[in-house]
Steps between C-alpha positions, in 0.01 A plus 500: 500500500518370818173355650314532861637314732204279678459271822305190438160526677450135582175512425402247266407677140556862602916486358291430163323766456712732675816406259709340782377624773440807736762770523876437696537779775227692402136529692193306330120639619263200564132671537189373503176431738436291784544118476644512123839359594782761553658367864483184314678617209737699676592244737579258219766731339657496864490135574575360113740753500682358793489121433528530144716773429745550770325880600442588884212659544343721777114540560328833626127483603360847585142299511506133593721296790715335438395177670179557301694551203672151586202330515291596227808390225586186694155369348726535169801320585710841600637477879618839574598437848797247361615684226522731766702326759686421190618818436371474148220787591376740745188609607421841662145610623491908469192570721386840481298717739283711266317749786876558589659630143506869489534657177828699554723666263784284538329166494716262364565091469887534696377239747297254239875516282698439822285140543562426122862550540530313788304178391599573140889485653438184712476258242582648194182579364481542120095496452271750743127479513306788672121378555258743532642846409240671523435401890798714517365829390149444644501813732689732273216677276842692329529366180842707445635350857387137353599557142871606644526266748396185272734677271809451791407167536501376161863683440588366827439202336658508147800635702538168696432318175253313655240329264165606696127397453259783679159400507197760595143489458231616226385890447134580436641695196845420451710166557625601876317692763794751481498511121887571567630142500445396140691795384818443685504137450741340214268226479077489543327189509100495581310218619146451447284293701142546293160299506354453192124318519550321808854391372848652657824551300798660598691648265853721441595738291864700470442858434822649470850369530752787453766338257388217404198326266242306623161355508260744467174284560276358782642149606302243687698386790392236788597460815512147694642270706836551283510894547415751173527419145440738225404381212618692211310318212421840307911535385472133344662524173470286186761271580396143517762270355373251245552103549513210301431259750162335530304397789225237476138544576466169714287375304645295175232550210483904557896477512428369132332812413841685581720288248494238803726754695273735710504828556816743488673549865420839594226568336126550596246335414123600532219216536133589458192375471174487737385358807560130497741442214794382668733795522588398827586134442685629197718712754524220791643257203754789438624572871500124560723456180755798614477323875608129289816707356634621837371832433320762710178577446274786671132459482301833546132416583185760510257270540600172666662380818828274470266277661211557264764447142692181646175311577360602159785435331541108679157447271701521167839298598696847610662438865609886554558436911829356484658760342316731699687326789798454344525858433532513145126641454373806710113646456423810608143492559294835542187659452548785240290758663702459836700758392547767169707417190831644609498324821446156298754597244774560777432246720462243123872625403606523845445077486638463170834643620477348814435155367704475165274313334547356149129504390234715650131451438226744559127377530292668427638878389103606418466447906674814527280708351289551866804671584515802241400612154545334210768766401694431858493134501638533119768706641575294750514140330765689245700605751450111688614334141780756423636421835474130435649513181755700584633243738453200262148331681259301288209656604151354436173729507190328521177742441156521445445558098111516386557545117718369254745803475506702788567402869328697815849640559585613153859369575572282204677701259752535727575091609745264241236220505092517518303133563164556494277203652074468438242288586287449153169331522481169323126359563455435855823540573819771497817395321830696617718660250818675520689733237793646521427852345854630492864387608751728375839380359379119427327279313175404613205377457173719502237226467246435714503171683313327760623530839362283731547446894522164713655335805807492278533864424395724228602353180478696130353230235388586134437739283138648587226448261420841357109438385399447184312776397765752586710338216197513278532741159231797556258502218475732210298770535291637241346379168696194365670552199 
């Protein structure tokens, strides 16, 4: 059976879930309410498609000028005005006169497809976006003189074989204010711009591509200074790759707890254990090790500066500014309410694929818990350690843990190896220990040692004296014999 043929989108994550992208010669709906991102996405399927994939495209704005237009994407590295002079695209401002449109009987688009033609013509255009559709019909209260008319123009379109993204705004009751658009288009893709307890995600969903499967869900996506990225973390399968090849800790007497090896590369490792046990120092030994190799390592921090971890981190023997400024680490610092849990998730893989690192360190995953419910921020940290699997980064999770078996996050069942660190009153002081709970496919030890913490680093030292008592036979009860 022969398959859709599709146009790549250029937008980074959409091909994904889409199955290769958005539909060759065909027209693709973009809807959604103000400030949510479809100019944005629409003008990245004309530029990307231009540079990247040899397509001319031409621009219609019923709504915006064009200079304006020009201006607002330049912040994002898109300069319409050269691709322009170029001849790579062209760009068209429709202004309409709405006190001036008459509803007639034979109202019709012959001048709007005599512009296309022409600019379509001039440089070979294989990609069309019309922005705004709905600015178009704004003085027609017909809804059979709109419904044929958007009709003409979408067969106009097909006929020219001209891959087209239409975008139009939000219905109070249906997805476009004509409720016409979504029905005619081969291809419907809402975004969402919602604010959820002071925190803003946007979000995409695809509901209905004639011909073709696709993603059904909500996706996260985030715009920045790079342009739009979905992120389509919900169609992550189970297909992390399993490797033999071990990474060391940094630190030489927990290595010995892992055969003398480490962990496995690729896997994920959680660390927990309360305030003031070292989890931290534990992961700065580990990013400074990977840095020692020649490998990457990305630092995400929720609760200290770069500033803030490298002068801690001087205090124990770890120098993590040169490889700051060599390149090799990056931290990405930020406060986790400053946004909600997609938005951190998005912008978190965003880096990771950006950066290429060969370790990645979270500290701590319990700080995200200001930014959702417990049920989110579980959903969200397995979609942040499929992703990192699935790529082949050593991730390591530090979190808050109050008990012995459970962390705050609930996330352990799900990570290859589980250290758990305490602080265990001895006297008048506290003695660290450190157990590693779990670490699937090896041998390992599981006894509890002393950990302790000095200008040379955190260093793992003998077996921990269980007490006495706890050893101690329980007594008979009842009557001797």
């Amino acid at each position: 059976m022969q398959e859709l043929k599709k146009t790549p989108s250029g937008v980074k994550g959409l091909d994904e879930l889409t199955g290769g992208g958005l539909p060759a010669g065909r027209p693709t709906l973009v809807c959604g309410g103000p400030g949510c991102g479809k100019t944005l996405l629409a003008t990245t399927f004309l530029v990307r498609g231009a540079l990247d994939y040899g397509e001319p495209g031409v621009f219609v704005s019923f709504d915006e000028r064009i200079p304006d237009l020009s201006a607002n994407v330049a912040s994002l590295g898109f300069d319409l005005s050269g691709l322009s002079q170029q001849g790579l695209i062209a760009l068209d401002h429709v202004q309409l006169d709405r006190q001036s449109i008459i509803e007639v009987g034979d109202y019709d688009l012959e001048g709007l497809f005599v512009r296309l033609a022409h600019a379509v013509g001039r440089i070979g255009a294989k990609r069309v976006v019309l922005d705004s559709i709905d600015s178009l019909f704004a003085g027609i209260p017909n809804t059979a003189i709109v419904r044929s008319e958007l009709g003409r123009l979408f067969t106009w379109l097909k006929d020219h074989e001209l891959s087209s993204v239409v975008t139009a705004e939000h219905g109070e009751n249906s997805l476009t204010r004509h409720s016409v658009e979504e029905y005619i288009s081969d291809c419907v893709i809402v975004l969402d711009h919602r604010v959820v307890e002071q925190s803003s995600t946007r979000r995409l969903r695809v509901v209905k591509y004639r011909g073709s499967a696709h993603g059904t869900n909500e996706y996260p996506f985030l715009i920045d200074r790079d342009g739009i990225t979905v992120l389509p973390v919900t169609s992550l399968g189970l297909a992390q790759i399993a490797s033999n090849e071990r990474v060391g800790t940094g630190i030489p007497s927990l290595d010995a707890m892992f055969e003398g090896k480490g962990y496995f590369k690729g896997s994920s490792v959680l660390l927990g254990g309360g305030a003031g046990t070292g989890k931290t120092s534990i992961a700065a030994h580990f990013a400074d090790a990977a840095c020692r190799r020649g490998e990457r390592s990305l630092l995400f921090s929720f609760e200290e500066s770069p500033s803030q971890l490298t002068h801690k981190m001087r205090s124990i023997g770890i120098n993590l500014q040169p490889w700051l400024d060599g390149g090799l680490l990056r931290c990405h610092a930020a406060r986790p309410s400053l946004q909600g849990l997609e938005p951190h998730l998005a912008a978190m893989i965003k880096d990771v694929d950006d950066f290429k690192p060969d370790v990645a360190i979270v500290d701590p995953l319990s700080a995200l818990l200001s930014s959702g419910t417990l049920h989110q921020t579980q959903g969200m940290l397995l979609r942040l350690i499929d992703h990192l699997k699935t790529i082949g980064v050593t991730a390591l999770f530090t979190t808050l843990q109050s008990g012995d078996d459970q962390t705050d996050l609930s996330v352990s069942s799900i990570m290859d190896t589980w250290i758990l660190v305490r602080n265990t009153p001895k006297g008048d002081d506290v003695v660290r220990r450190l157990q590693v709970v779990k670490s699937r496919g090896m041998s390992h030890s599981s006894q509890l040692r002393v950990m302790e913490i000095d200008n040379e680093g955190v260093q793992v030292k003998q077996a921990f004296a269980v007490p006495a008592a706890r050893n101690r036979p329980q007594k008979r009860k009842g009557p001797p014999r």
